[in-house]
C-alpha positions as CSV (number, residue, x, y, z in Angstrom):
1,X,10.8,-1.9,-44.3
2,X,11.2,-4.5,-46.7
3,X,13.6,-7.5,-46.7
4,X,16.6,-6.2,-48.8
5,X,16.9,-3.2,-46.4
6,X,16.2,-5.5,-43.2
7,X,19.2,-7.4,-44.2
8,X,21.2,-4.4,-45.3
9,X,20.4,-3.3,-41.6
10,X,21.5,-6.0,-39.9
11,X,25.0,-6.0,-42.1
12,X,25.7,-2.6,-40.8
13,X,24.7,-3.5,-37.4
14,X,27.1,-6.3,-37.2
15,X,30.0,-3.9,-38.1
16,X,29.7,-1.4,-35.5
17,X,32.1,-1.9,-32.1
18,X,30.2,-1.3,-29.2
19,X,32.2,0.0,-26.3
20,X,32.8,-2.4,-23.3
21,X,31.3,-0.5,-20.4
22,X,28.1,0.2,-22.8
23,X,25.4,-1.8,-20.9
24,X,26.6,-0.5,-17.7
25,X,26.0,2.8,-19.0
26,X,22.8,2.3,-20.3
27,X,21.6,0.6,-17.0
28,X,22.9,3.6,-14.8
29,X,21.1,5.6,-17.2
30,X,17.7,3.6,-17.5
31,X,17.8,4.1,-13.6
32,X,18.3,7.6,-13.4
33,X,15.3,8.2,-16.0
34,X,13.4,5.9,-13.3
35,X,14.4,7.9,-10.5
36,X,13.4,11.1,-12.1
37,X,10.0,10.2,-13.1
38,X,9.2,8.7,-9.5
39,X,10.7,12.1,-8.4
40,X,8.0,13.6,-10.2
41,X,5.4,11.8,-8.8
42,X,3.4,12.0,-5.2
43,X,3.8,9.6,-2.9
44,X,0.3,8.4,-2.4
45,X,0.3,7.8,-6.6
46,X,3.0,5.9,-5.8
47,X,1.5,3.8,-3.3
48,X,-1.3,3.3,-5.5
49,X,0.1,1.9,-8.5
50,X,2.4,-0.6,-6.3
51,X,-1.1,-1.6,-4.6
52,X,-3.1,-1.7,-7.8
53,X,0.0,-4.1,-9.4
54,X,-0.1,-6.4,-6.2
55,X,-4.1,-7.0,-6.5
56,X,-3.6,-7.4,-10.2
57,X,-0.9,-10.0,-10.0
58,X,-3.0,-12.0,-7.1
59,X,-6.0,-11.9,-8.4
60,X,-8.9,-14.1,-7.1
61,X,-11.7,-15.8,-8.1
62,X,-15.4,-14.7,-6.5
63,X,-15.2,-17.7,-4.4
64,X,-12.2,-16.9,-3.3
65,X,-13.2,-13.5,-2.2
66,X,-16.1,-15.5,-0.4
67,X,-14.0,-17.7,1.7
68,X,-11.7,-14.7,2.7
69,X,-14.2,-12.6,4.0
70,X,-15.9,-14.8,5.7
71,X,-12.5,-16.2,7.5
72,X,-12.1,-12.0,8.7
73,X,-15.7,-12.4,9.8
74,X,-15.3,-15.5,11.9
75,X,-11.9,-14.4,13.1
76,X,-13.6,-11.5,14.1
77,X,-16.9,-13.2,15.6
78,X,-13.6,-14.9,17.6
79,X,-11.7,-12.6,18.9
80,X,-15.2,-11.2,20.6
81,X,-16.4,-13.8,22.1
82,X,-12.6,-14.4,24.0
83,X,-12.6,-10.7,25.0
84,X,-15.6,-11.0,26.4
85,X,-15.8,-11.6,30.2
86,X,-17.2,-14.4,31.7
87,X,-18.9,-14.7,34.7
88,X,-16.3,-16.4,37.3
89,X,-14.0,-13.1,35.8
90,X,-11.5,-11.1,37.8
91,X,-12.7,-10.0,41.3
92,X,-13.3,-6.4,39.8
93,X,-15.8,-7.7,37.4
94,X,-17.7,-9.5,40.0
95,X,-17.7,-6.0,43.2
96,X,-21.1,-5.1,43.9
97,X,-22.1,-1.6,42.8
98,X,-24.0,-0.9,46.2
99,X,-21.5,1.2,47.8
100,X,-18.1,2.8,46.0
101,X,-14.8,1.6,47.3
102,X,-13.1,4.3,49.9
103,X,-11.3,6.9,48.5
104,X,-7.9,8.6,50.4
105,X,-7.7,12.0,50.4
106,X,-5.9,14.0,47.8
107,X,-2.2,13.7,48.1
108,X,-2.0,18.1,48.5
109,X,-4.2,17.8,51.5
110,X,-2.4,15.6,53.5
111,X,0.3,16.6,55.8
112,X,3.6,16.6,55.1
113,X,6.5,15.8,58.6
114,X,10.1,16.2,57.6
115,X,11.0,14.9,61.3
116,X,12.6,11.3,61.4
117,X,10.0,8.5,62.7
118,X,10.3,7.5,66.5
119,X,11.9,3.8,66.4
């Protein structure tokens, strides 16, 4: 396209009315052409692409990378060493394993009096 018919373009363009409600149309429709393709798609393709994006648009340096994972790995390291017991722990920790608690019996095998307790 040259410049003569550039101009003659933008001549003709200046002429033509466009309709009030036109950009609202044409967003409604620019959504629904959104919709449907995203209809088309699976989920998990979906979930994907929106991941993918998120990396992309945070991306990190190496060092960066570095620093993360070794902040998970000490975190980590952390969160061990609190769960672990220690040994002035609960009472249950510190039983001895000589001889097992006393057990009841089973709840069927005990008997069973409907008759109201002597006061």
């Amino acid at each position: 396209m040259n410049e003569e018919q550039l101009r003659n373009l933008l001549r003709a363009r200046a002429k033509v009315d466009v309709p009030a409600d036109y950009p609202e149309k044409l967003l409604e429709s620019l959504h629904e052409r959104q919709r449907a393709v995203l209809l088309q798609k699976p989920l998990w393709r979906i979930a994907a692409e929106r991941f993918g994006t998120f990396v992309s648009e945070h991306s990190l340096s190496t060092p960066a990378y570095a620093v993360g994972l070794a902040a998970v790995f000490a975190l980590g390291l952390a969160a061990i060493f609190l769960i672990k017991p220690v040994a002035g722990g609960p009472a249950i920790a510190r039983q001895k394993t000589g001889a097992p608690a006393p057990l009841s019996p089973p709840v069927e095998t005990q008997t069973v009096s409907f008759e109201k307790p002597a006061k």
